[in-house]
Rosetta silent file (secondary structure, phi, psi, omega in degrees, C-alpha in Angstrom):
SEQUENCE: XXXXXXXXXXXXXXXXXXXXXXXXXXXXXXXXXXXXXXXXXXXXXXXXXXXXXXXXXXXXXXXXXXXXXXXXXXXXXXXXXXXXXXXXXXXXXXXXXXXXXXXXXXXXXXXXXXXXXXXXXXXXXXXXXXXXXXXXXXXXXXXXXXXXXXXXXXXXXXXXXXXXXXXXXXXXXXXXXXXXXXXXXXXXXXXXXXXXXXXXXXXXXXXXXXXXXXXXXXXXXXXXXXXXXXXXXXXXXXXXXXXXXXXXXXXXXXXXXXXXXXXXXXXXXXXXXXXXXXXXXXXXXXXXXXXXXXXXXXXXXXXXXXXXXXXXXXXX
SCORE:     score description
SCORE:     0.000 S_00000001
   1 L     0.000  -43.370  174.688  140.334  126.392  124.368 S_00000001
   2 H   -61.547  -36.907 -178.256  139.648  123.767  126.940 S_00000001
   3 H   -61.201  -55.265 -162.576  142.416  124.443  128.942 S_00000001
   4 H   -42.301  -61.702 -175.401  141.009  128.488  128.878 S_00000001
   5 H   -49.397  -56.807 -169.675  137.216  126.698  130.101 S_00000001
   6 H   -65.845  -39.023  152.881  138.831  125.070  132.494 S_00000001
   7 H   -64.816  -32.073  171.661  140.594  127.807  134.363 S_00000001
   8 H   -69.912  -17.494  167.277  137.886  130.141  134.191 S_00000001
   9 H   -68.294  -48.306 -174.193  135.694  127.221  135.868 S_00000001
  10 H   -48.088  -69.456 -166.813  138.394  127.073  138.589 S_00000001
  11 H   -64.129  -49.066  175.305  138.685  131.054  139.346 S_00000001
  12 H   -63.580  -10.887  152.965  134.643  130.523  139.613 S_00000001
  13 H   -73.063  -37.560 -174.631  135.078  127.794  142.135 S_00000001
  14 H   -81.879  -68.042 -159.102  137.262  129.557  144.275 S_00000001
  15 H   -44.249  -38.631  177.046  135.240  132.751  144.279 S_00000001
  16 H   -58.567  -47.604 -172.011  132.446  130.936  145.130 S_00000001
  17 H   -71.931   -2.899 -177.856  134.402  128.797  147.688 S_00000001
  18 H   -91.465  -34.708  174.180  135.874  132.520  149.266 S_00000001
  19 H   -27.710  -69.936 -166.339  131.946  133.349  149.385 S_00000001
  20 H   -75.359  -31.015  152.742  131.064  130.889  150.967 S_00000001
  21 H   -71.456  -35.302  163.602  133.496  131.235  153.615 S_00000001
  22 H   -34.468  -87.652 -172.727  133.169  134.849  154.005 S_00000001
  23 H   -29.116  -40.944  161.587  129.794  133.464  155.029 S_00000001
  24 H   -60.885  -19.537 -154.531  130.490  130.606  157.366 S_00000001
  25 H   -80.088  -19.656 -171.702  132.821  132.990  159.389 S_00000001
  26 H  -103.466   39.529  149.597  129.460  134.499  160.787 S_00000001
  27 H   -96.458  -15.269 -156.406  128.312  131.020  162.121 S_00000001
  28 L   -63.671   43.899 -168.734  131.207  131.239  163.965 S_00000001
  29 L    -4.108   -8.583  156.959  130.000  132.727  167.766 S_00000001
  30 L  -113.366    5.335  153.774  132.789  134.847  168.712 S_00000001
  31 L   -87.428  -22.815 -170.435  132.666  136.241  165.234 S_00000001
  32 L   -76.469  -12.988 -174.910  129.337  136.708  165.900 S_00000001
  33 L   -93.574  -30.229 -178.845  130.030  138.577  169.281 S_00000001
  34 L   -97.150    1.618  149.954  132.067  141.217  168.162 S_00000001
  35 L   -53.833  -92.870  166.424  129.311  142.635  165.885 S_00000001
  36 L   107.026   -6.729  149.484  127.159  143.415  168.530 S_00000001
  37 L   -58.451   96.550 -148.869  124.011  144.378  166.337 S_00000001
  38 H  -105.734   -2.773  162.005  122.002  141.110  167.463 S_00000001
  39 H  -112.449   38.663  118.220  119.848  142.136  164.001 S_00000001
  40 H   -66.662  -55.002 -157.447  122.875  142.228  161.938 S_00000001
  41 H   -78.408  -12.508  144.338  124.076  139.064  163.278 S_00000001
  42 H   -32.935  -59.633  171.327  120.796  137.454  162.713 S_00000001
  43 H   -53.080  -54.661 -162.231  120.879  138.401  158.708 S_00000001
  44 H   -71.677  -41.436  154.408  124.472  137.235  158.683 S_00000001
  45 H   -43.482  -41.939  177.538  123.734  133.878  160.456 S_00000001
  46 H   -59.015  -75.364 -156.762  121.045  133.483  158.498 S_00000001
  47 H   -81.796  -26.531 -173.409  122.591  134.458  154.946 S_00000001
  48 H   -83.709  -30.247  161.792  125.547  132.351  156.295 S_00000001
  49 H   -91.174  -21.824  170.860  123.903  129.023  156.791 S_00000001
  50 H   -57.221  -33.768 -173.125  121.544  129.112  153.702 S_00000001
  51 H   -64.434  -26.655 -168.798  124.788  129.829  151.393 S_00000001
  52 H   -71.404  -55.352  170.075  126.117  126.812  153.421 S_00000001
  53 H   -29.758  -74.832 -140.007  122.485  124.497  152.430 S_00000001
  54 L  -102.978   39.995  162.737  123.209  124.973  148.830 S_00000001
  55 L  -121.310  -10.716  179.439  126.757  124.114  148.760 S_00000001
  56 L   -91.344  135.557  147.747  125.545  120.744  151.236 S_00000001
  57 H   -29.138  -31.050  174.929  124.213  117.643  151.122 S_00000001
  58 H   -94.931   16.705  167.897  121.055  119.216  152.877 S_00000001
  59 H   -50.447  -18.435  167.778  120.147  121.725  150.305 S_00000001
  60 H   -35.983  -51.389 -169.733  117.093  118.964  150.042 S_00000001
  61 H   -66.085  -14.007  178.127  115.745  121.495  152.701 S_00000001
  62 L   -48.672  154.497 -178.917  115.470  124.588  150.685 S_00000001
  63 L   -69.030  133.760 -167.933  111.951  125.938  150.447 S_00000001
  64 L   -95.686  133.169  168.001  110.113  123.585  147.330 S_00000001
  65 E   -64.704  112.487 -171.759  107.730  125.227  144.869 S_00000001
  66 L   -86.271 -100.811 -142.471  103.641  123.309  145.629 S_00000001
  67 L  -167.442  156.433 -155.009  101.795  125.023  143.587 S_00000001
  68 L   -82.962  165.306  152.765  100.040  128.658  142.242 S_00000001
  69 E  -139.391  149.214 -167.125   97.572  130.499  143.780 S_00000001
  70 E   -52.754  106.960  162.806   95.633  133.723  143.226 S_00000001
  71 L     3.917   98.618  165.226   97.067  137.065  143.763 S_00000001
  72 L  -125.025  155.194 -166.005   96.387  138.732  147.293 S_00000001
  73 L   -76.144  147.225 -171.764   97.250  142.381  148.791 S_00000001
  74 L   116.600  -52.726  159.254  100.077  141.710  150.655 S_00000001
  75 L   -38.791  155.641  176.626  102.042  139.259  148.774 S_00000001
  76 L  -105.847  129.719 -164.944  105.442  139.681  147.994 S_00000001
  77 H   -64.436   15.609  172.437  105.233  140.693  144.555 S_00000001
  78 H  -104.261   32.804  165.962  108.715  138.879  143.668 S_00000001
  79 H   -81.129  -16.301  176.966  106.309  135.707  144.115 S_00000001
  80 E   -55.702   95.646  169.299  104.450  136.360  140.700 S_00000001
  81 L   -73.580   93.302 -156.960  104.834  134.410  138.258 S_00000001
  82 H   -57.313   -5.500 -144.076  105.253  136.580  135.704 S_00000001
  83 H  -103.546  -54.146  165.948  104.953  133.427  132.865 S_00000001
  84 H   -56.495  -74.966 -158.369  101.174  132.851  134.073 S_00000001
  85 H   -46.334  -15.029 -170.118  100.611  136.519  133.661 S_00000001
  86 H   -84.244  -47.078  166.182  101.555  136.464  130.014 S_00000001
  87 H   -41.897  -57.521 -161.430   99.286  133.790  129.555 S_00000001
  88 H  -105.118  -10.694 -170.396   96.282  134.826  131.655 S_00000001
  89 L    59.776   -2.971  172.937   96.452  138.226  132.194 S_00000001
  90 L  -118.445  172.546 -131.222   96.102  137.704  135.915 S_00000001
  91 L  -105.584  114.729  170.304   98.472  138.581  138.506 S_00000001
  92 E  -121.561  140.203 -170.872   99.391  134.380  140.613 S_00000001
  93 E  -115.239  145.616  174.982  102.286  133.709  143.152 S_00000001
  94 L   -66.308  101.123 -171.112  104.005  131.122  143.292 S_00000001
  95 L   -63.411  147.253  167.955  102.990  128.693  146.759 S_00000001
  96 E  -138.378  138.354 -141.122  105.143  126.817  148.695 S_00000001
  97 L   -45.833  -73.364 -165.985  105.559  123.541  150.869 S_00000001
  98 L   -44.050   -6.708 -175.191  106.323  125.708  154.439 S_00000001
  99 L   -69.325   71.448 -165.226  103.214  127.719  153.723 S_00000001
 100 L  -122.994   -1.939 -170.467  101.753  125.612  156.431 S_00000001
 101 L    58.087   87.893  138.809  100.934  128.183  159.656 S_00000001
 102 L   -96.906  129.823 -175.477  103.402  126.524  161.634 S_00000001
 103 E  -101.081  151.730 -157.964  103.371  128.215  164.935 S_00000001
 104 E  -165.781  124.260 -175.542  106.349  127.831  167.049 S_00000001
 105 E  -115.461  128.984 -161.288  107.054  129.371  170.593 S_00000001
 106 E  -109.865  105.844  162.416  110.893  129.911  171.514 S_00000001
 107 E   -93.840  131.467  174.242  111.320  129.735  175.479 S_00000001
 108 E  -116.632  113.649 -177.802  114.850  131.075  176.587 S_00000001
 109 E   -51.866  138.465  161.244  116.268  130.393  180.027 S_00000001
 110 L  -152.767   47.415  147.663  117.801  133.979  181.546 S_00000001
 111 L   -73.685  167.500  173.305  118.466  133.152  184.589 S_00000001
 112 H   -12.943  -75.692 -167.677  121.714  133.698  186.390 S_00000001
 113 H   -51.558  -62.318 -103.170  123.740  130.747  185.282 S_00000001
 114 H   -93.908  -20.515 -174.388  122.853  131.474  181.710 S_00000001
 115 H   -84.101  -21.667  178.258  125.401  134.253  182.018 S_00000001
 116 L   -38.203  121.222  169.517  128.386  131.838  182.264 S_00000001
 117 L  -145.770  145.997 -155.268  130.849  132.177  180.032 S_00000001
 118 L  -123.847 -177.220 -166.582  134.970  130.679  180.197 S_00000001
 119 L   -69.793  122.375  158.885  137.423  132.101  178.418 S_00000001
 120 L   111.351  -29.582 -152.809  137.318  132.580  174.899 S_00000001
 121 L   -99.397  161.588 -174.730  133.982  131.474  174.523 S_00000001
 122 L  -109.699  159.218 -179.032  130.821  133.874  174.401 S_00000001
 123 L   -72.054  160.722 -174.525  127.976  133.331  177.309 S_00000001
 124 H   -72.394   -3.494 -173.678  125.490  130.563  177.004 S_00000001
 125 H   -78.988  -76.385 -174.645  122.489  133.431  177.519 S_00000001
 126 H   -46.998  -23.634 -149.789  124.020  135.369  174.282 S_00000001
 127 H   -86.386  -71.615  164.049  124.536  132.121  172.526 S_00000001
 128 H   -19.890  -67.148 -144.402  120.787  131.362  173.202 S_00000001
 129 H   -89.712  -21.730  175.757  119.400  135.013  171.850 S_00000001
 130 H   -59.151  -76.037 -164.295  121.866  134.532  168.870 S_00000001
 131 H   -59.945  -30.203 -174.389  120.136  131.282  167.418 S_00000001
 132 H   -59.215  -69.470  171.680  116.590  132.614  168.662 S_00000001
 133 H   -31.295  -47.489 -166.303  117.191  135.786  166.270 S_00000001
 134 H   -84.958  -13.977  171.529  118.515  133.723  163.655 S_00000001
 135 H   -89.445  -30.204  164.660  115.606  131.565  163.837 S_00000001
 136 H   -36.980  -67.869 -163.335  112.925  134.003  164.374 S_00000001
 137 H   -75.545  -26.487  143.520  114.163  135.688  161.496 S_00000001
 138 H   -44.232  -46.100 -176.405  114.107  132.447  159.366 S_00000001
 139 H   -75.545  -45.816 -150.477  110.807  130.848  160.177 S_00000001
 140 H   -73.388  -39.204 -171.891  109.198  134.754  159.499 S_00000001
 141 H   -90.738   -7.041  173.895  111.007  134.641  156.017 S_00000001
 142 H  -125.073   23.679  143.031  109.311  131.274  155.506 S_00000001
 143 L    93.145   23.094  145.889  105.730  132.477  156.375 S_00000001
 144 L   -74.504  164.879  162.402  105.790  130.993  159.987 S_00000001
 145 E  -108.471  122.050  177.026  104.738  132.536  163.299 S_00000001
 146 E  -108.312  165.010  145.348  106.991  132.756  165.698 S_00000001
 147 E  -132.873 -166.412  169.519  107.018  134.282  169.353 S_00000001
 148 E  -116.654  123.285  172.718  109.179  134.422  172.604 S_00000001
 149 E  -112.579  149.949  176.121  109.249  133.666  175.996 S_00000001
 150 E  -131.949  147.511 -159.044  111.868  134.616  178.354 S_00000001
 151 E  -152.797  144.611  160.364  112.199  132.927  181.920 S_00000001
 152 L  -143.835  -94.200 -175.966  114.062  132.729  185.397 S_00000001
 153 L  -102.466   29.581  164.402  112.290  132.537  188.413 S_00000001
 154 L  -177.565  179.339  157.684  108.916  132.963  186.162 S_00000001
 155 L   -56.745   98.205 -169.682  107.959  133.920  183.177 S_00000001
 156 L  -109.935   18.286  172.868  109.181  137.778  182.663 S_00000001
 157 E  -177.276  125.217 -179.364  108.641  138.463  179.007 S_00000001
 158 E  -148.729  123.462 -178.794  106.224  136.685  176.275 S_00000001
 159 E  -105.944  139.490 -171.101  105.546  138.059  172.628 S_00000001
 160 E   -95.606  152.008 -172.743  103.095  135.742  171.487 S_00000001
 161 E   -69.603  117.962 -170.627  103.710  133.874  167.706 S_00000001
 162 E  -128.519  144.318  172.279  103.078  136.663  164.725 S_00000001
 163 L  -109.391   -8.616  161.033  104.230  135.927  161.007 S_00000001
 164 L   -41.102  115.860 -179.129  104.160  139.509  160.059 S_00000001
 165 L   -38.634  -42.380 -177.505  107.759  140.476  158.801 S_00000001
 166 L   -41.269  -45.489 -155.166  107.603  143.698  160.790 S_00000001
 167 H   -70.702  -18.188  155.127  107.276  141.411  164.291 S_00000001
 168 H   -79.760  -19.783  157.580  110.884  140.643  163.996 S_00000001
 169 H   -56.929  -27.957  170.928  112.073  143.894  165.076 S_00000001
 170 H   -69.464  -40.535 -176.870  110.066  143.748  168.263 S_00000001
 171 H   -54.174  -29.726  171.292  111.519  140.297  168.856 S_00000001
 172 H   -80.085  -50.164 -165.631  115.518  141.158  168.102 S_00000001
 173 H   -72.150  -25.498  147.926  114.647  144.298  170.445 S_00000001
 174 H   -65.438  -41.513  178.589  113.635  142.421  173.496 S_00000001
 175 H   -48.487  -57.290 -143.367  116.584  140.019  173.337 S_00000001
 176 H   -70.443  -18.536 -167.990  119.074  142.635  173.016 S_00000001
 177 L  -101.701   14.716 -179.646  117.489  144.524  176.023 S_00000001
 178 L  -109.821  130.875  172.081  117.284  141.227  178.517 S_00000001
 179 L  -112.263  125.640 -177.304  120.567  140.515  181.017 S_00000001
 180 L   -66.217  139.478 -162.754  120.341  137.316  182.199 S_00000001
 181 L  -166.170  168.238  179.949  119.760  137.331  185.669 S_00000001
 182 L    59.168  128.011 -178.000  117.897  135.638  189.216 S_00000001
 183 L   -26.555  168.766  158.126  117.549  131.732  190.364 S_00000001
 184 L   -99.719  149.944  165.652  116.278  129.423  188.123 S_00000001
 185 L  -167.010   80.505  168.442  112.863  127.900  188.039 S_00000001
 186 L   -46.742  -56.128 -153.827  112.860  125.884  184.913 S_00000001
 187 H   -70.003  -47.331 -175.740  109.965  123.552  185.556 S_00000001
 188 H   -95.840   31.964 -176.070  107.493  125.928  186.818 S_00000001
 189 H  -105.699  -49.292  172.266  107.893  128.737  184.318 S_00000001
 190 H   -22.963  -75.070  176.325  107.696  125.778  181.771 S_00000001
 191 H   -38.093  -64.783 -168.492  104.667  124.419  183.238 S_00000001
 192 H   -66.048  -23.189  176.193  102.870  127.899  183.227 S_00000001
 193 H   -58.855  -36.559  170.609  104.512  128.622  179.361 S_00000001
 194 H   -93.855   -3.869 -176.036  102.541  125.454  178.446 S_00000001
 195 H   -73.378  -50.693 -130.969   99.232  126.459  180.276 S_00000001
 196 H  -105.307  -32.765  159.565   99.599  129.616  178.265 S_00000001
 197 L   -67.405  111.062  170.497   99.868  127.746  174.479 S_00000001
 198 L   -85.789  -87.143 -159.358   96.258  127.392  173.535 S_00000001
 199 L   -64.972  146.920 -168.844   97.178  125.866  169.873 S_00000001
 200 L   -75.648  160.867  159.618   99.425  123.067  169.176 S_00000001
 201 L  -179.491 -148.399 -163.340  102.627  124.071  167.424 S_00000001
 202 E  -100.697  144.434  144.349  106.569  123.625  168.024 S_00000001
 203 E  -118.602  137.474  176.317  108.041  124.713  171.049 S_00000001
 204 E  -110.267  161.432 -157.882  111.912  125.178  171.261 S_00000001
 205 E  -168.645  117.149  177.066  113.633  125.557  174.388 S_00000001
 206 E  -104.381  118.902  166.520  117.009  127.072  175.412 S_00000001
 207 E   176.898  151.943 -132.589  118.266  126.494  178.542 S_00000001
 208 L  -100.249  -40.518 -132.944  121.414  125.038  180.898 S_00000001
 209 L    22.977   29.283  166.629  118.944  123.156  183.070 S_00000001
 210 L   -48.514   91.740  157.550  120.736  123.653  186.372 S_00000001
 211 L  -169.385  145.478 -137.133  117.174  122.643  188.262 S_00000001
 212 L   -61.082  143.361 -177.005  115.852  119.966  189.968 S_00000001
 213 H   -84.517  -57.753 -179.143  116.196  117.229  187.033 S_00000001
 214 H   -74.205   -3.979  170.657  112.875  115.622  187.382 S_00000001
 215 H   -76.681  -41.251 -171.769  110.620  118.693  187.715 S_00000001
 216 H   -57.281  -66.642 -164.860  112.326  119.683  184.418 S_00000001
 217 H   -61.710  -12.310 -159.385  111.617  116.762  182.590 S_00000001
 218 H   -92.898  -17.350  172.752  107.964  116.491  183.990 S_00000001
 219 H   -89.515  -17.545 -170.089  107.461  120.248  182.551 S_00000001
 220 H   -92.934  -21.128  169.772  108.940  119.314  179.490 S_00000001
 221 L   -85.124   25.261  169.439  106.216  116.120  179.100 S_00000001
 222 L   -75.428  -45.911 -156.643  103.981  118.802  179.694 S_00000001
 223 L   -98.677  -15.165 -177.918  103.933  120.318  176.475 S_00000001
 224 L   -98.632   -5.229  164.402  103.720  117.030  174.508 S_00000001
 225 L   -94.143    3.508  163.245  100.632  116.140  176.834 S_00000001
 226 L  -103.742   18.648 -165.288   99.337  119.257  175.328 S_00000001
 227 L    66.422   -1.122 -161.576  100.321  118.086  171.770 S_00000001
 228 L   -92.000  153.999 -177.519  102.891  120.364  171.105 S_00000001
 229 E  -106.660 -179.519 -169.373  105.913  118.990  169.521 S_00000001
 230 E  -144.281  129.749 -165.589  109.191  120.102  171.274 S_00000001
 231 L  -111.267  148.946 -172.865  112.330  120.688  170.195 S_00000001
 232 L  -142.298  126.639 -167.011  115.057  121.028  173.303 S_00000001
 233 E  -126.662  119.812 -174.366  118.554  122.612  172.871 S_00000001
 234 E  -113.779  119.402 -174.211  120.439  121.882  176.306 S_00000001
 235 E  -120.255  113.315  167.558  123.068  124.665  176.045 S_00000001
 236 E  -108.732  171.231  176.395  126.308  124.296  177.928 S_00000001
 237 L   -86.082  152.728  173.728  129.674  125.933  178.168 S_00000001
 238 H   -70.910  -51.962 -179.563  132.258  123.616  177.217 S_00000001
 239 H   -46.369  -30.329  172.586  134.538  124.025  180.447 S_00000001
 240 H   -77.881  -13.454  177.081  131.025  122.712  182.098 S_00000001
 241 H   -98.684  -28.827 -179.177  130.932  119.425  180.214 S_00000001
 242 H  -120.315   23.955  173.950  134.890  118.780  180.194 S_00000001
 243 L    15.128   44.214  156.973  135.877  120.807  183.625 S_00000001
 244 L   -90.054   69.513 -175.950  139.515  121.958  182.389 S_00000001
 245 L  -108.433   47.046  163.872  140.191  125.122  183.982 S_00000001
 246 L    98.654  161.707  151.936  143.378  124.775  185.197 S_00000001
 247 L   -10.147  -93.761 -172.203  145.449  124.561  188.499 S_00000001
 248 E   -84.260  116.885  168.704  143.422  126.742  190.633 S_00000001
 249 E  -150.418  161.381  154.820  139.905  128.115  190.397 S_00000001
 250 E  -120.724  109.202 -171.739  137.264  129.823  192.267 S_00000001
 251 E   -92.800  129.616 -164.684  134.177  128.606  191.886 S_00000001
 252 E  -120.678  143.516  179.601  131.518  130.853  192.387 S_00000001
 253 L   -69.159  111.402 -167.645  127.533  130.349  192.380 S_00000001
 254 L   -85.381   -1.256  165.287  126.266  133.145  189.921 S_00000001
 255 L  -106.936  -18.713  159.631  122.520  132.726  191.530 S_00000001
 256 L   -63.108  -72.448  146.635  123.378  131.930  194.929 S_00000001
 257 L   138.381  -34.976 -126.957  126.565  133.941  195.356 S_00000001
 258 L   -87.729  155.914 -166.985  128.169  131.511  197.595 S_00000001
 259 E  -122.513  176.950  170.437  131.667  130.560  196.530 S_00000001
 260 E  -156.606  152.660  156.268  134.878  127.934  196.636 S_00000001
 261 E  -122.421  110.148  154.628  138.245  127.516  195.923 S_00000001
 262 E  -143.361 -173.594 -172.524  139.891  124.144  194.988 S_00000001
 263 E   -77.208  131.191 -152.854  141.770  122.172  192.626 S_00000001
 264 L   -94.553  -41.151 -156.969  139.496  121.644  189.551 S_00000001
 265 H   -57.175  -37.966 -173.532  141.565  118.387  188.926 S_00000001
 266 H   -85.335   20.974  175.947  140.557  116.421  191.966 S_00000001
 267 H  -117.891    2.683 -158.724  137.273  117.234  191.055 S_00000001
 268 H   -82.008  -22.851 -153.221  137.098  116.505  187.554 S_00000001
 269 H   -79.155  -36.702 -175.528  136.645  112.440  187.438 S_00000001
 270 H  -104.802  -10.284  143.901  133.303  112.699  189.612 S_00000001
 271 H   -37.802  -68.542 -161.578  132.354  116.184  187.952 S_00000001
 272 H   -55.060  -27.515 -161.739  132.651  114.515  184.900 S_00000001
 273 H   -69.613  -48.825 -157.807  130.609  111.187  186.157 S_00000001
 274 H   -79.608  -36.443 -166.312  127.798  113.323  187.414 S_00000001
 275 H   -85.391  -50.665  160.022  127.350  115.878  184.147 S_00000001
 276 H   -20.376  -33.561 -169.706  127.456  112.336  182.185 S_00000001
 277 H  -104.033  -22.840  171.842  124.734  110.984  183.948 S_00000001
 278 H   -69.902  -75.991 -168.893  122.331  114.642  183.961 S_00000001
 279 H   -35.861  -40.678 -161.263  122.935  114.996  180.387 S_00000001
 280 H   -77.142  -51.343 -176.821  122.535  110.885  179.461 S_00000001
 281 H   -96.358   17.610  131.871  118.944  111.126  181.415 S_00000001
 282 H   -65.783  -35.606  179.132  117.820  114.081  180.037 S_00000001
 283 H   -91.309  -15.875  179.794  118.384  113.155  176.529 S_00000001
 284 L   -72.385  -36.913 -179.563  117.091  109.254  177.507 S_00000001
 285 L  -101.203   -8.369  162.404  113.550  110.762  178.953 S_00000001
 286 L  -113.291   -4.738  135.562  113.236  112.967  175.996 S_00000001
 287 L   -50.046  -22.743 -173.817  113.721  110.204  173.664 S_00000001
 288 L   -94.432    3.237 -162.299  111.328  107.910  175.349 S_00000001
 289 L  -127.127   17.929 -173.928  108.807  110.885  174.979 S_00000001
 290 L    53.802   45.263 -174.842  109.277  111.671  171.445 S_00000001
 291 L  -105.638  116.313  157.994  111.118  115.120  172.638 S_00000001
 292 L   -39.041  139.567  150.406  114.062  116.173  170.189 S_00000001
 293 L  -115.794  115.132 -176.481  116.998  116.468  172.200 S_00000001
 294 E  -118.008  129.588 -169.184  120.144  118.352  171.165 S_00000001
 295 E  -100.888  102.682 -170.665  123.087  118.913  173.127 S_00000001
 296 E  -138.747  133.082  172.979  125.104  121.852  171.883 S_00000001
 297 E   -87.720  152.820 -173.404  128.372  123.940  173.603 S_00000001
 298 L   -56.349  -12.412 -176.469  128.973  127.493  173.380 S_00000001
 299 L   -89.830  -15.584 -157.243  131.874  126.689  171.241 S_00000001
 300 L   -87.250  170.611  179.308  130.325  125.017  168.156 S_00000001
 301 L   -76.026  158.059  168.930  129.208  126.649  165.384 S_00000001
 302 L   -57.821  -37.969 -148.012  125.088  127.997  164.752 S_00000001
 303 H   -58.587  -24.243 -161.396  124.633  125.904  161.731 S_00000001
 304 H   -87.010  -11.711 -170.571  124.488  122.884  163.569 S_00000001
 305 H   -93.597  -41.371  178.710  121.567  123.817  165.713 S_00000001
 306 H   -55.992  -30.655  175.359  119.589  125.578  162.931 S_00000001
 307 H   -58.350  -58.358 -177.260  120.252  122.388  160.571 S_00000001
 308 H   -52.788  -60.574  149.736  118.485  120.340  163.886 S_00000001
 309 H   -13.941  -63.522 -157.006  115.822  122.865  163.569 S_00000001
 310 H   -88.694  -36.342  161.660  114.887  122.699  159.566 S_00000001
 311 H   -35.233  -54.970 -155.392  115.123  118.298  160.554 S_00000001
 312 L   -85.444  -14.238 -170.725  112.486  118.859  162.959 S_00000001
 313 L  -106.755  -14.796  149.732  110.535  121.049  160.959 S_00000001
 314 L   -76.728   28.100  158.480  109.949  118.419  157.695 S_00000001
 315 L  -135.030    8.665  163.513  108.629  115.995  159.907 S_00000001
 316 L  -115.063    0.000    0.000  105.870  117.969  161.190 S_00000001
């Protein structure tokens, strides 16, 4: 009999454990590419790191049950607690810690560069509008407001933060309809993006930061001299942080146009020196300014950025 319990415990650990990878495979980004539905891959991102929480040491983050409150039109009725009704005869949903109106504005770089992508790897633009979707569609399922801004050499497109469920379909339908494209001009689309936030809330930020390095950071203490807290995901390609591409290359400026050809090798030791030292004092001046900083390559998985996310969002 024990033995019997015990295999039938087993075949329910592996099914669970096939689950759960079926699920993980869509954190993956080039699983995630060949969908091509950017609100499919959003659910699937989505469905794939929560199954991931509560198989994790961080399932602590699932949303925690506060306390009831009174029926209102609108709720979703599978918030009721039917157990009160049998008592009380009156209809109460069940409240919860995130019910907090957290407001939270997502700017995403689409300039030029943003389009980069090396072999194998999906571009850092798509990479971006993946995790926006999947976040959008997260905070909105946890009774936040979210919006968008999209930026190059201004500000060209900004849906303002709405918690209605409905409001993620406009938001997955701008993404999918944006090409990354045009110079950059991080700092002063920033700058006007924080002029434009009346009310404190989170701002996240996607973007390569190919741009003068100290206008950037001086737009990015912008928003925290406006109260806002800021979360900043500096999204590279991997071939731009470890510059192996081979023999031969032609390097070409995708906002500029202007090109080169040399030997990537005799360029990698002071390539390497120099993206060491942008990266090290970007993440150094948003540490001294109480700015999350996350550093994430086009190759890694979603989970890890959304996980940085759900950190940042218990401590406000």
């Amino acid at each position: 009999m024990h033995k019997f319990i015990f295999k039938i415990v087993y075949i329910l650990k592996l099914r669970e454990l096939s689950i759960l990878q079926d699920y993980r495979k869509y954190l993956q980004p080039q699983t995630a590419a060949q969908i091509g539905n950017i609100e499919l891959i959003a659910r699937l991102v989505v469905e794939g790191f929560i199954t991931g929480l509560h198989r994790s040491p961080y399932h602590g983050f699932s949303v925690e049950f506060a306390e009831h409150r009174q029926y209102r039109h609108g709720d979703e009725t599978k918030n009721i607690d039917w157990k009160v009704y049998a008592r009380t005869n009156k209809f109460y949903v069940k409240q919860y810690e995130e019910e907090t109106n957290l407001r939270a504005m997502i700017a995403i770089d689409s300039s030029a560069s943003m389009g980069y992508a090396s072999k194998g790897n999906i571009s850092k633009f798509d990479y971006s509008c993946y995790l926006t979707a999947a976040l959008a569609t997260l905070m909105i399922n946890q009774r936040d407001a979210v919006g968008i801004a999209l930026y190059d050499e201004d500000i060209s497109k900004i849906l303002p933060p709405r918690s209605k469920p409905s409001y993620i379909s406009e938001i997955l339908k701008t993404l999918s309809n944006v090409q990354p494209s045009n110079a950059t001009h991080t700092a002063e689309s920033l700058d006007k993006l924080a002029e434009r936030i009346k009310r404190r809330g989170l701002v996240i930020i996607f973007s390569d930061f190919f741009d003068d390095k100290q206008s950037v950071l001086q737009a990015l203490k912008h928003f925290r001299h406006r109260n806002h807290e800021v979360l900043v995901f500096h999204i590279l390609d991997p071939r731009e942080i470890d510059f192996k591409l081979g023999e031969g290359a032609n390097f070409k400026d995708l906002e500029s146009g202007e090109e080169l050809v040399t030997v990537p090798y005799h360029l990698q030791v002071s390539y390497s020196k120099a993206v060491s030292e942008f990266i090290n004092e970007i993440k150094k001046e948003c540490y001294n300014h109480n700015i999350d900083y996350n550093l994430i390559d086009t190759s890694k998985p979603f989970d890890k950025a959304l996980r940085d996310y759900l950190t940042k969002r218990r401590k406000i």
